[in-house]
Residue, then its C-alpha position, 0 to 999 in steps of 0.5 A: x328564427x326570421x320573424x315577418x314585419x307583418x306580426x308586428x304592428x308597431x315595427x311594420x308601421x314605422x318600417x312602412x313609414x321609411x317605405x312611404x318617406x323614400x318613394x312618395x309612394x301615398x302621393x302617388x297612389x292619390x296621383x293615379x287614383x285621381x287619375x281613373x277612379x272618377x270615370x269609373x265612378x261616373x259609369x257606375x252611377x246611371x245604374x245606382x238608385x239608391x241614396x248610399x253609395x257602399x264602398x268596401x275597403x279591404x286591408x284599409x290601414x289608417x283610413x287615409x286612403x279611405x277618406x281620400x277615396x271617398x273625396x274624390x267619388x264625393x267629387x264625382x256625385x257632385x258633378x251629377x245632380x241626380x247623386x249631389x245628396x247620395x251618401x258614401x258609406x265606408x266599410x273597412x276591415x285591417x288586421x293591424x291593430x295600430x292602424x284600425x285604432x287610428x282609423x277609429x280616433x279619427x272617426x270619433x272626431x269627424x261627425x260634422x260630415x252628414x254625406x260620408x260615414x265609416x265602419x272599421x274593424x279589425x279583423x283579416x279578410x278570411x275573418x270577414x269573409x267567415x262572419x258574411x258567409x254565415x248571415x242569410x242571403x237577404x242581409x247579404x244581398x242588402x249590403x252589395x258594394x259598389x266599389x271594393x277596393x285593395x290598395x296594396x292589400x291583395x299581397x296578403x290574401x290570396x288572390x284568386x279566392x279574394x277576387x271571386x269572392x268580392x267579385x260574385x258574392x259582394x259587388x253590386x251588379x255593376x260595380x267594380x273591384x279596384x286594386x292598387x299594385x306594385x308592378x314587377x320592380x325592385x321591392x317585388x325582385x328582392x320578395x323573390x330573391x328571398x325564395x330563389x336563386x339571385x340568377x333566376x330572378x333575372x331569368x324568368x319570374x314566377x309572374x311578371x307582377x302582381x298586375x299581370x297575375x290579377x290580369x290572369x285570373x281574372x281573364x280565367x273567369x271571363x271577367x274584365x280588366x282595366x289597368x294603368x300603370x305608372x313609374x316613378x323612383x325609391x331612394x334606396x340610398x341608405x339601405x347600404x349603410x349598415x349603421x343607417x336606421x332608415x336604411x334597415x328599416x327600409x331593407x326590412x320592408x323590401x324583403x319583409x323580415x324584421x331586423x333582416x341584416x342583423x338576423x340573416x346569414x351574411x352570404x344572403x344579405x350580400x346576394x340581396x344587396x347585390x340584386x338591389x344595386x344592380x336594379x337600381x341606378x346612381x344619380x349625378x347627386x349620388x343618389x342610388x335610386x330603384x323603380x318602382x313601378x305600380x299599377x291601378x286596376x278595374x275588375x269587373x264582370x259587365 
């Protein structure tokens, strides 16, 4: 029976580190951040008052991300002397216990920042939403977010009932919902295949990407939208050699089954192999490279 990567912590995280390895996809996601987040910082700040600037990460991994956030927003209030002393607060929840423990070793070890301080715990974001929903009205209200940000998380929730929830429940007035997306790509095309036919795909997509269905929903519920995109290459290479440990581990994290080949009839795995090749391309090194294509997106209501 097919066992998602995503019930074991351990193997996702090391199939997610071949993922990062082949595509420098961290260092672009910093790239795009870097890029747009400090403007939307700076629009939020002549509505904010208070001395804390709340940041709410939802699915926040190892707290790399997190702290690299908050890097860049501290660059931010620096530049506006009103905010220079506000300080960051970081709440993060992520079901993955290997990762919740790695964002908490490192908060053990860094209590000489006096400006930003962090939260985390593992738990899903039903689980969070569950726990907020049933403190009072008053708790909640003193615990608005300015920033509520998905970095590759909102695959896993669903999206529509995520977004109203943080949009009209725990988003300060004026802040803004943040999510970090894959477009419609290679990694995106392969998820589909696993559900229907290779042909089909081609055709006509359940949605162009993750971006554009964020896109819609939040067009449904009058809300605003920002997004960037931005393209950049995967080294599939090694998926097409069988006997490549980091090309298993990289085909596992494309269609999110562990052991995908060893485990999966053998007519599926050619289609899937065959989809991968055709949407990829040999570079004059002989490298077989695929696109990735992800997206930065602001939602926000005024």
């Amino acid at each position: 029976m097919a066992s998602s990567i995503l019930d074991d912590g351990e193997y996702y995280k090391k199939s997610f580190g071949v993922f990062l390895k082949k595509t420098n996809k961290g260092e672009k996601d910093k790239e795009i951040i870097k890029l747009y987040l400090p403007n939307v910082v700076s629009k939020i700040l002549p509505h904010h008052d208070e001395s804390q600037f709340n940041v709410l990460s939802i699915g926040c991994g190892d707290g790399e991300m997190d702290r690299y956030i908050v890097g860049v927003i501290k660059e931010e209030l620096q530049r506006h002397e009103k905010h220079k002393n506000t300080k960051i607060f970081t709440r993060a929840i992520d079901p993955n216990d290997h990762y919740v423990s790695q964002y908490k070793a490192y908060i053990d070890r860094s209590r000489n920042d006096d400006q930003s301080f962090f939260s985390v715990s593992q738990k899903t974001f039903e689980e969070y939403k569950k726990e907020q929903m049933s403190k009072t009205k008053q708790a909640n209200e003193e615990e608005k977010f300015r920033i509520v940000h998905f970095i590759h998380s909102i695959y896993y929730v669903d999206p529509e009932e995520a977004l109203a929830y943080c949009l009209e429940k725990v988003l300060h007035e004026n802040g803004q919902v943040v999510c970090v997306v894959e477009g419609c790509d290679l990694v995106s095309n392969a998820l589909v295949e696993m559900a229907i036919p290779v042909r089909q795909v081609r055709k006509h997509s359940p949605y162009e990407s993750y971006a554009e269905q964020l896109k819609q929903i939040a067009e449904k519920r009058g809300w605003k939208v920002d997004l960037h995109m931005q393209i950049y290459s995967m080294d599939i290479t090694e998926v097409f050699d069988e006997k490549s440990e980091e090309g298993n581990l990289l085909l596992d994290f494309m269609t999110k089954v562990k052991n995908f080949r060893a485990i999966t009839e053998k007519n599926k795995v050619e289609e899937i192999l065959k989809l991968i090749k055709e949407l990829s391309k040999v570079t004059e090194n002989g490298k077989r490279l695929g696109k990735r294509n992800d997206g930065i997106m602001f939602i926000y209501k005024n």
